[in-house]
VEXDO-316178 format. One record per residue: residue number from 0; residue in three letters; y, x, z of N, C-alpha, C, O in turn. Coordinates in pm, 1 decimal. Example, Ala and Ser with C-alpha at 12.3 -4.5 7.8 and 13.67 -1.06 7.14 Angstrom:
// residues 2
+-----+------+----------+----------+----------+----------+----------+----------+----------+----------+----------+----------+----------+----------+
|  nr | rest |  n.north |   n.east |     n.up | ca.north |  ca.east |    ca.up |  c.north |   c.east |     c.up |  o.north |   o.east |     o.up |
+-----+------+----------+----------+----------+----------+----------+----------+----------+----------+----------+----------+----------+----------+
|   0 |  ALA |   -569.0 |   1319.0 |    780.0 |   -450.0 |   1230.0 |    780.0 |   -330.0 |   1320.0 |    780.0 |   -331.9 |   1423.6 |    846.5 |
|   1 |  SER |   -225.0 |   1285.0 |    708.0 |   -106.0 |   1367.0 |    714.0 |      3.0 |   1290.0 |    787.0 |    113.8 |   1340.9 |    803.9 |
+-----+------+----------+----------+----------+----------+----------+----------+----------+----------+----------+----------+----------+----------+
// end
This chain:
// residues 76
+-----+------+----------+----------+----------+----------+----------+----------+----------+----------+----------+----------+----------+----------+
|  nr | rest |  n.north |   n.east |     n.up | ca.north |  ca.east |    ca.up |  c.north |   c.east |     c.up |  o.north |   o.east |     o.up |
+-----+------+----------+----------+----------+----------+----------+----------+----------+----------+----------+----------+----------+----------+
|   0 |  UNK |   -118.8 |     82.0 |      0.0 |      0.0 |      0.0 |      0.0 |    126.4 |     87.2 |      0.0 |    205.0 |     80.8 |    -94.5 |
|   1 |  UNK |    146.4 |    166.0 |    101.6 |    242.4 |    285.7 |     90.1 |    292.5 |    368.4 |    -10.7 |    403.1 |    420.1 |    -27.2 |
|   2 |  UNK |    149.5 |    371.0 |    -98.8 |    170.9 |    451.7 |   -232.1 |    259.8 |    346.7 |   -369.2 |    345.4 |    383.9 |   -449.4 |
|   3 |  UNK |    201.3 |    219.6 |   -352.3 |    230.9 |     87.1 |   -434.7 |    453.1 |     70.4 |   -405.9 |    548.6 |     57.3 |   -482.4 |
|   4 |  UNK |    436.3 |     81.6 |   -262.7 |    597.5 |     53.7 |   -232.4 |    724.9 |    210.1 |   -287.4 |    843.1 |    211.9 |   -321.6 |
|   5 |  UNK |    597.9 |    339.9 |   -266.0 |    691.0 |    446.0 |   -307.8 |    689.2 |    448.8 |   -434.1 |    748.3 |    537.6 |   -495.4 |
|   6 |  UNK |    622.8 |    354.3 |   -493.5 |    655.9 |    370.2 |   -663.2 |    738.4 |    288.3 |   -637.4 |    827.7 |    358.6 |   -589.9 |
|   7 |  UNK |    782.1 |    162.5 |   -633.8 |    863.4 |     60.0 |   -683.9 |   1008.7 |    150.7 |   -634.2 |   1099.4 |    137.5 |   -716.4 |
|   8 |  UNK |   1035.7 |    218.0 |   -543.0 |   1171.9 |    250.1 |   -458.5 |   1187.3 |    406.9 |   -594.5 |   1302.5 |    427.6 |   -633.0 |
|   9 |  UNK |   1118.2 |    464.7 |   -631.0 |   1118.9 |    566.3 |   -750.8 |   1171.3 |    499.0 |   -829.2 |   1289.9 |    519.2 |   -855.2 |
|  10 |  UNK |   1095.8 |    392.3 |   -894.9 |   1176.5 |    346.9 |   -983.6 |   1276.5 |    259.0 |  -1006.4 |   1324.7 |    230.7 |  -1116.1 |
|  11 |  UNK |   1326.1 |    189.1 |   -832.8 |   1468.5 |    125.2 |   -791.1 |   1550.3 |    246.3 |   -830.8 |   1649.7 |    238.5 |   -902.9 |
|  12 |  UNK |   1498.9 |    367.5 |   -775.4 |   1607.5 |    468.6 |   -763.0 |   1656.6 |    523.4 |   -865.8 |   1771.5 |    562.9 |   -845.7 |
|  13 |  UNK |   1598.3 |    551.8 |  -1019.3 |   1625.5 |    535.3 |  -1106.2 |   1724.3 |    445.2 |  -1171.6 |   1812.6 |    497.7 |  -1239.3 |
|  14 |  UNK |   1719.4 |    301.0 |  -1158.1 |   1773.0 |    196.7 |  -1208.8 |   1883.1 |    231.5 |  -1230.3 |   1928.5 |    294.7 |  -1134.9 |
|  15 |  UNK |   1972.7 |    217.5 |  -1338.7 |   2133.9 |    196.9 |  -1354.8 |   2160.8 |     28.9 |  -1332.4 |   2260.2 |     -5.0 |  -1268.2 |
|  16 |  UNK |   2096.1 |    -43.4 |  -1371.3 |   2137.4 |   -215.5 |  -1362.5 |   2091.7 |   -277.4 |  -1198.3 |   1984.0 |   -287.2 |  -1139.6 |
|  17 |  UNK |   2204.2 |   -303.9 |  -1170.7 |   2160.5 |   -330.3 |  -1048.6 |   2229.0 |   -443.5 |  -1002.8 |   2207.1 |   -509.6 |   -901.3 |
|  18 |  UNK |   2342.6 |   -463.2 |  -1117.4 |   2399.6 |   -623.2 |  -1125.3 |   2484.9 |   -616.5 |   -989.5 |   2471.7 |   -516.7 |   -918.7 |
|  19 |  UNK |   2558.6 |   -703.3 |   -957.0 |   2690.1 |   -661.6 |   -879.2 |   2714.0 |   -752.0 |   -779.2 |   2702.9 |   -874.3 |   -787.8 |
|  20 |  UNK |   2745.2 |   -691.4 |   -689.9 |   2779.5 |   -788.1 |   -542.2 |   2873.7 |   -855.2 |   -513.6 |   2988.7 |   -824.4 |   -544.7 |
|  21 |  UNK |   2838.1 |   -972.5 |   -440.7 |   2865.1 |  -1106.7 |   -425.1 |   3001.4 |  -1079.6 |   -344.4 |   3010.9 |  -1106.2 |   -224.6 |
|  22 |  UNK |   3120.0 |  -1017.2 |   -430.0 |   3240.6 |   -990.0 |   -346.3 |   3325.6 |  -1138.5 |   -291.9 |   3433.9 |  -1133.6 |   -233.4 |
|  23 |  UNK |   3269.5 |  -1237.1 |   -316.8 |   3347.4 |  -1376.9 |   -271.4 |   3294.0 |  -1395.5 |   -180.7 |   3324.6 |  -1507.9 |   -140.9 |
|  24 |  UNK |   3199.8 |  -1331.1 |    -93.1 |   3114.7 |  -1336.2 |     12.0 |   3167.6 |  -1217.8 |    127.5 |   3145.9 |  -1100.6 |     96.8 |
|  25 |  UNK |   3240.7 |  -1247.8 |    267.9 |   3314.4 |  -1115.1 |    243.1 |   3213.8 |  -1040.9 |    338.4 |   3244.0 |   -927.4 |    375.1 |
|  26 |  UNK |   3075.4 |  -1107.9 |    388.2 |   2976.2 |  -1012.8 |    475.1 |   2917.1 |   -914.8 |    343.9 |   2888.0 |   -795.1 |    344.4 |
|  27 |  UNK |   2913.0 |   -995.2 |    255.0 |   2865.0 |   -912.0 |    117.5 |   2887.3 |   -791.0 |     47.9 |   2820.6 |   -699.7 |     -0.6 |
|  28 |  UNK |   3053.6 |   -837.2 |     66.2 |   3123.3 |   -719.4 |    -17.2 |   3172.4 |   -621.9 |    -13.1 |   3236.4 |   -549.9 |    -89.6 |
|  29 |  UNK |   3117.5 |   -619.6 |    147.6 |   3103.3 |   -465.7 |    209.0 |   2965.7 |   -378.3 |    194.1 |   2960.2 |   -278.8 |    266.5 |
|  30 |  UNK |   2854.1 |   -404.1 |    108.6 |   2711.2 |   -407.0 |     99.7 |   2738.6 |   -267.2 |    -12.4 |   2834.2 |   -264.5 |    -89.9 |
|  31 |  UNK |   2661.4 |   -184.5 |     -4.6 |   2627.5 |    -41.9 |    -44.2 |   2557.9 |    -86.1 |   -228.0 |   2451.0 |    -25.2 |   -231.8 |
|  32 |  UNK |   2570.4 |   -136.2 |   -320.8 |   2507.0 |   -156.9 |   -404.8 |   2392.7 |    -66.2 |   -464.7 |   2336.0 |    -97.8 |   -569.3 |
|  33 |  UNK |   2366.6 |     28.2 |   -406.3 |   2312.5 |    181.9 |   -381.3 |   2207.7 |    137.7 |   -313.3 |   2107.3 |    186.1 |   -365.4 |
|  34 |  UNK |   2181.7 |     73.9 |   -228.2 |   2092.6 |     54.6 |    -98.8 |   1990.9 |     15.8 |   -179.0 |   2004.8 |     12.2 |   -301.3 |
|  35 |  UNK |   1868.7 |    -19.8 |   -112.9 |   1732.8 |     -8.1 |   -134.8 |   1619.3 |    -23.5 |    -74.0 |   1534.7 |     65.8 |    -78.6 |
|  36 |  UNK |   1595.1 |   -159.0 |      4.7 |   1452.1 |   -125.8 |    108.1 |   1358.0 |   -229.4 |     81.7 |   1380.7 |   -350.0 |     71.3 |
|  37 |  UNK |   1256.3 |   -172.5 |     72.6 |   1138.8 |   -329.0 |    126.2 |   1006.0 |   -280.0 |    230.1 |    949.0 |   -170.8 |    230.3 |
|  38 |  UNK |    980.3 |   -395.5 |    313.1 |    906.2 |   -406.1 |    409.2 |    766.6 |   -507.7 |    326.9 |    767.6 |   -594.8 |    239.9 |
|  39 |  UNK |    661.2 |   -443.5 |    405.3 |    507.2 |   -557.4 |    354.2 |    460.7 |   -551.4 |    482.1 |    407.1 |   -446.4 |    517.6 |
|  40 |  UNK |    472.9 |   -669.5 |    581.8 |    336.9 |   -691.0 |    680.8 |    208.4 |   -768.5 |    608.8 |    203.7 |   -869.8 |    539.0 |
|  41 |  UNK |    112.5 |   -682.3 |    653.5 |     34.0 |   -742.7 |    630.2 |    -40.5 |   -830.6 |    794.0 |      8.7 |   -825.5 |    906.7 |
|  42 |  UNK |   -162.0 |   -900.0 |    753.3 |   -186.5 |  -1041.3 |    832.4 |   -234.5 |   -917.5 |    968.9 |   -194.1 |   -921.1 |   1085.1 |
|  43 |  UNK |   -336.4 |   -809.1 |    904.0 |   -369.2 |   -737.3 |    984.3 |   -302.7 |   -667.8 |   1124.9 |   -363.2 |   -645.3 |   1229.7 |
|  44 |  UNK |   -133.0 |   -635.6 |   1088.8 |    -56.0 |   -614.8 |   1210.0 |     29.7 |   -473.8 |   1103.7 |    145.3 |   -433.9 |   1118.0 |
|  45 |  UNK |    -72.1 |   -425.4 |   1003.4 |    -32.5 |   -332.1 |    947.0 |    105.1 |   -336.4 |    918.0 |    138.3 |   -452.4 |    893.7 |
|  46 |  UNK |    205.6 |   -250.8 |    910.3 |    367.6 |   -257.9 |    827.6 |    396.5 |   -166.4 |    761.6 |    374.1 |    -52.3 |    801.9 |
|  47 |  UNK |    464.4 |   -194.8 |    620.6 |    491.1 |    -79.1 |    562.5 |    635.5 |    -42.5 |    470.4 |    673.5 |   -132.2 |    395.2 |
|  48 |  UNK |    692.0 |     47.5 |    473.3 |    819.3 |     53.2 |    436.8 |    853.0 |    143.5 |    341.5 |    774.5 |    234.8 |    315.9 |
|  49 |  UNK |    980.1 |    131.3 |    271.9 |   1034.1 |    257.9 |    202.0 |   1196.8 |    214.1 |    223.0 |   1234.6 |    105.1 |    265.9 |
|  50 |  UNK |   1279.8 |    322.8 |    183.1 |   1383.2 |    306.4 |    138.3 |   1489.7 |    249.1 |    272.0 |   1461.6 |    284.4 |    386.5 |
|  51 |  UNK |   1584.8 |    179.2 |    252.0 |   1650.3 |    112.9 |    361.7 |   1586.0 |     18.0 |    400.1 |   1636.0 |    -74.7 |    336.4 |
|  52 |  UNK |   1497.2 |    -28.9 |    470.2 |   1420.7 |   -140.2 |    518.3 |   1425.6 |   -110.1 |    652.5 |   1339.5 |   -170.7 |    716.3 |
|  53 |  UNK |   1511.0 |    -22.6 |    731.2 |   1561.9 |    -63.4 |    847.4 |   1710.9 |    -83.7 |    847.2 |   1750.3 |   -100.2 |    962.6 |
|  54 |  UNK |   1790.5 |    -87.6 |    773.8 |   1912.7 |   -120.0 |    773.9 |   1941.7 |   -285.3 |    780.1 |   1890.9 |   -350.0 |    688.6 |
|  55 |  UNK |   2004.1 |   -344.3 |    860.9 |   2047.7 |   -443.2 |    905.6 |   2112.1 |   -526.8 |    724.9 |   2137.1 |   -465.9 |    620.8 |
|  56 |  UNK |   2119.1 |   -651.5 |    746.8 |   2169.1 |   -705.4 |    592.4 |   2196.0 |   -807.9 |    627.2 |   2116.8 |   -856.0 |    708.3 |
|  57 |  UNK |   2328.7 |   -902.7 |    583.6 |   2303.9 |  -1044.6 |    539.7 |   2166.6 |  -1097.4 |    489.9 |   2095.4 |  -1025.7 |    419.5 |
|  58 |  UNK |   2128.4 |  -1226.4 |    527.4 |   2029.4 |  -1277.1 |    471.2 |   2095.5 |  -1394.8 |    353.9 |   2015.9 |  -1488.1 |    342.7 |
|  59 |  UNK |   2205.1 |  -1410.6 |    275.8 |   2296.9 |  -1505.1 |    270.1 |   2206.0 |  -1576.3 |    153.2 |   2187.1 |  -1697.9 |    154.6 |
|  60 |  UNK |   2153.2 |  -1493.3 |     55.5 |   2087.0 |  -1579.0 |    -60.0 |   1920.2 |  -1541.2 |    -65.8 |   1858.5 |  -1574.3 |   -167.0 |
|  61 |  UNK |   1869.8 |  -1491.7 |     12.7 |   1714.0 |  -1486.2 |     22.3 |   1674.5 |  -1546.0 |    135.7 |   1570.4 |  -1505.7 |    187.6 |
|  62 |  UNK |   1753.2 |  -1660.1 |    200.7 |   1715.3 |  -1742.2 |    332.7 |   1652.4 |  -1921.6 |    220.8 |   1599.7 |  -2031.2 |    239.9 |
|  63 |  UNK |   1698.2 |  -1852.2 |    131.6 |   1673.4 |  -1987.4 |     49.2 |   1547.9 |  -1995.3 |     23.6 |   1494.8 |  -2106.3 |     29.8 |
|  64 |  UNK |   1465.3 |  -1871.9 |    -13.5 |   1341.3 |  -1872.3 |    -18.6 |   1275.3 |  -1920.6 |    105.2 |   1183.2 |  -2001.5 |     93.6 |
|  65 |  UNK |   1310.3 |  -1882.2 |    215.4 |   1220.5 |  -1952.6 |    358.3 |   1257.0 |  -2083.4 |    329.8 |   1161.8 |  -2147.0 |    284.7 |
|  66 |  UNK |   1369.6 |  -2153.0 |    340.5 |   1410.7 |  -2286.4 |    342.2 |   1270.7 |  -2390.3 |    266.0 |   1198.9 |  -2482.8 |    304.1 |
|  67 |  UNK |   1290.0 |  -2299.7 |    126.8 |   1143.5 |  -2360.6 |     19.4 |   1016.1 |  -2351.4 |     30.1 |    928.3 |  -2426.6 |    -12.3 |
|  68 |  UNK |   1005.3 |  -2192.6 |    127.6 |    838.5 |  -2225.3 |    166.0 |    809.7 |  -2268.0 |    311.0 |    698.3 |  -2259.3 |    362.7 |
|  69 |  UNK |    933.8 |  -2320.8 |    379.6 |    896.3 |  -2401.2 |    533.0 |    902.8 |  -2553.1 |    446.7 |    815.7 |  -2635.7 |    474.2 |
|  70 |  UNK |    997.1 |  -2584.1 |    352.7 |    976.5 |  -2751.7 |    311.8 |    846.6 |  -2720.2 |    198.7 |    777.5 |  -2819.7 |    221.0 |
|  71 |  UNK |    803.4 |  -2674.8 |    136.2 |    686.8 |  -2660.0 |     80.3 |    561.0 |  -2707.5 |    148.6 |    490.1 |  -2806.3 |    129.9 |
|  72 |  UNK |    551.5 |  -2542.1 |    287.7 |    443.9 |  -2591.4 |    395.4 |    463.4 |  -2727.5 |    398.5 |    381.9 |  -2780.1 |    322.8 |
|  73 |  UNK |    539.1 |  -2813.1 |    455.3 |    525.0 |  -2930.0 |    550.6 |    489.8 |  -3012.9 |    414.3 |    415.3 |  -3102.2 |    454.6 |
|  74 |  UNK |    501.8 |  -3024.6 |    308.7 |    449.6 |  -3123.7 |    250.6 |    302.9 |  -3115.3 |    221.3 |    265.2 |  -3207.7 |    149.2 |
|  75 |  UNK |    226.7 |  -3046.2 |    250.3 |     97.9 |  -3015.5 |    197.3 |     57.8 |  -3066.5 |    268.2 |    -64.6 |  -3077.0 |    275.1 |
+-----+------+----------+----------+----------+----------+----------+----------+----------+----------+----------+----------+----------+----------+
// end
């Protein structure tokens, strides 16, 4: 898994397109467009990281995804 996340952050780090921050947002538009992290728990307890995935963040537009898979869950 470790090996799977240090590829993807290689080739974040590479990227020139990285599309541009939400400056009408003003927790946003103080945000490093540079930055870079992701976290994988797995069910096991296991955790795994690269990149900034301990740096603190707005959650302002990826809270939308929980919103859809807590009303998702409950309809099943």
């Amino acid at each position: 898994m470790q090996h799977i996340l240090n590829e993807i952050a290689d080739i974040m780090n590479l990227s020139t397109d990285r599309g541009k921050v939400a400056d009408y947002i003003p927790e946003l538009a103080e945000v490093n467009l540079n930055q870079f992290g992701i976290s994988v728990a797995l069910p096991t307890g296991q955790v795994f990281s690269v990149g900034c995935a301990q740096q603190l963040f707005s959650i302002q537009s990826i809270s939308k995804v929980f919103s859809l898979t807590a009303g998702i869950r409950k309809n099943r």
